[in-house]
N, C-alpha and C positions, 0 to 999 in steps of 0.2 A: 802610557796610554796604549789602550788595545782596540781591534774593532770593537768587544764588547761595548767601550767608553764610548766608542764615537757615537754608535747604537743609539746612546742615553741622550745624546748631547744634537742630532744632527734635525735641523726642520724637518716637515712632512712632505710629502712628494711634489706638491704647489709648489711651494714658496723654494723647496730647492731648486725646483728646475725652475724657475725664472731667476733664481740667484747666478745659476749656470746660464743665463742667456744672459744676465746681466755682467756676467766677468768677461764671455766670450765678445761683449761688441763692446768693452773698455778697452780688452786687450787689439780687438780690431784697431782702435783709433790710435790707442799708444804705439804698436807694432801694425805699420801696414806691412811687412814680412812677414806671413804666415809662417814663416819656417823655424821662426824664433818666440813664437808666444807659446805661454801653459796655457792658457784656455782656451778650446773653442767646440762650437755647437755644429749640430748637422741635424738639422727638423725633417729632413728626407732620408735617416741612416737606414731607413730597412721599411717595409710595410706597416706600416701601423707605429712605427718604433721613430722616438729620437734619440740623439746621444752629445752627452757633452764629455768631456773628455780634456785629461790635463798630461802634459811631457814634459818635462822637465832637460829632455836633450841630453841627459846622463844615464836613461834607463827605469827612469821612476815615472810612473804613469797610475792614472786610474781612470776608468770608464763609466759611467754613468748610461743607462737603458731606460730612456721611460716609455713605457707600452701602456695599453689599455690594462693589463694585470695587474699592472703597479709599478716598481723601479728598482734594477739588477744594478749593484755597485761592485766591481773589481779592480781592486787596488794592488800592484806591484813594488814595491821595492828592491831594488836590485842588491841592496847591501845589509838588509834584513835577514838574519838568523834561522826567518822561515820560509827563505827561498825554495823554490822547488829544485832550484841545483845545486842544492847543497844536500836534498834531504830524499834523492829519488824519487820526486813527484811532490805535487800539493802537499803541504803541512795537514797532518791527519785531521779531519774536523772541519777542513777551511769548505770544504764542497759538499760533504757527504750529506748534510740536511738542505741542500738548496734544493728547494719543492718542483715537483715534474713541470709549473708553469715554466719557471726559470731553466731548468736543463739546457733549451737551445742555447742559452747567453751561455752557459760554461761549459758547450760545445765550439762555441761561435770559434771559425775560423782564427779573425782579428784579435780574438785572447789567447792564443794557444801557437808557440813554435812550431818550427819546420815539422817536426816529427808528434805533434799532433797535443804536447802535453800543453794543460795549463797554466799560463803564466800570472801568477797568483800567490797572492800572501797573506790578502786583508779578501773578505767577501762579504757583503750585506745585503740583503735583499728587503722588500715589503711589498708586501699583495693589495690590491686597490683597496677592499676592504678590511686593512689590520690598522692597528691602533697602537703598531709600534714598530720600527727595525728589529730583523732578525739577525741572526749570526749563529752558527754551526757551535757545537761543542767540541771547544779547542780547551786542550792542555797546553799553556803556553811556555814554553821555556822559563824557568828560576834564572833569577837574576839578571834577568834584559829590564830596558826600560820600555825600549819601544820593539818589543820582536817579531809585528807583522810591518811595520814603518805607517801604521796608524796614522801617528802623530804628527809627521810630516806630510804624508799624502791629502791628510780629510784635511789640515788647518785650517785653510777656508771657508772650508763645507760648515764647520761644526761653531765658526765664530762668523757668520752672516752679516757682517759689518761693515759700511762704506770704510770706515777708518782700519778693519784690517785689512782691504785689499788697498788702500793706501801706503801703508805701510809695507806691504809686499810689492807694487809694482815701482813705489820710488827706489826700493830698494834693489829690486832686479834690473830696471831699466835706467837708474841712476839719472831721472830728471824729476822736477819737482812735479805733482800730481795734483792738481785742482781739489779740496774736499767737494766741493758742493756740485761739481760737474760730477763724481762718482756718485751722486746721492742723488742724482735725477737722472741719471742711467741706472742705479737700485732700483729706484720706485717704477721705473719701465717706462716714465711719458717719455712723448714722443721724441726722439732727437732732432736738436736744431744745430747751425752753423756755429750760434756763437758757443753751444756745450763741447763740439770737439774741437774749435779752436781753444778753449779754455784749456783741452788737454793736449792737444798738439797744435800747435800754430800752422798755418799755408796749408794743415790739410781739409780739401773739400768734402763737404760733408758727402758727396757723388758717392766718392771712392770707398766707401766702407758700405753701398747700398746692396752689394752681395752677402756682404755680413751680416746684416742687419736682416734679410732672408732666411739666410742659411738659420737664423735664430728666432727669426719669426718676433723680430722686435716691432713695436708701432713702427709706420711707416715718418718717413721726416717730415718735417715741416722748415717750412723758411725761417 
């Protein structure tokens, strides 16, 4: 799997970015440690912009932009083929058609090292008015399976599923995961006590109301 695949495969700018508000206030409840979750939201990242955003704590990361223009995707892999430190800069093709709306996002400080390059391997864009993901014209390496790390970074994104982020957070966090509590933080009503108890016990529902801001979820109810 390539960006192109995920391209084919990822919802439209809606339904993503509340998928992305809905992983970042699961991960709130499961992980009150902000320093150890892959997902989370910031509804305030810049003027007019949100961003959701995943870290894996190893180096593999991807960003997510939604503005009024539409929605910048930049994805890293640190052990992918088409590193930028392997290959003297962006993989050819990953940047070069990303449209003058976009430019600031793959100028943007926060994607880009000390010395000023792109930290980047996967890159998708869509403009408020397209009718589909784009992606640059890349010559991808023969014989890789995944050689932007695609495949691992978008998993989420591209299978929009209470049961796959079950399957990913019992497995990352190694406790059992409620289905139907991820399936009424999916669908976005409002969160109640007994839904993050069902996913974390003794936690009050109080304690994640920063979260639940930061992502711009309904407000709680009793």
């Amino acid at each position: 799997m390539t960006a192109h695949d995920v391209a084919r495969l990822l919802p439209g700018i809606p339904k993503l970015r509340d998928l992305c508000r809905s992983m970042a206030v699961l991960e709130a409840i499961l992980s009150p440690e902000w320093s150890i979750r892959y997902h989370s939201y910031d509804a305030d990242w810049g003027p007019g912009e949100e961003m959701a955003s995943m870290s894996n704590g190893s180096g593999d990361e991807h960003s997510i932009v939604f503005a009024a223009a539409g929605a910048y995707i930049r994805g890293f892999a640190h052990e992918a083929v088409m590193s930028p430190y392997g290959n003297d800069g962006p993989w050819p093709g990953v940047l070069d058609s990303v449209p003058e709306v976009f430019r600031r996002c793959v100028q943007e400080p926060a994607f880009c090292d000390e010395d000023g390059m792109s930290v980047v391997t996967a890159c998708l864009w869509r403009e408020a008015g397209d009718n589909c993901w784009r992606v640059g014209a890349i010559d991808y390496p023969d014989g890789v399976s995944d050689p932007d790390g695609a495949a691992y970074l978008f998993a989420r994104l591209v299978d929009p599923s209470p049961e796959a982020f079950r399957r990913f957070a019992e497995d990352y966090y190694e406790v059992p995961v409620d289905l139907d509590a991820v399936r009424h933080v999916y669908a976005l009503r409002p969160l109640t006590q007994a839904v993050v108890t069902a996913l974390n016990a003794g936690l009050p529902v109080e304690d994640v109301a920063d979260d639940l801001a930061a992502a711009r979820y309904p407000s709680v109810v009793g």
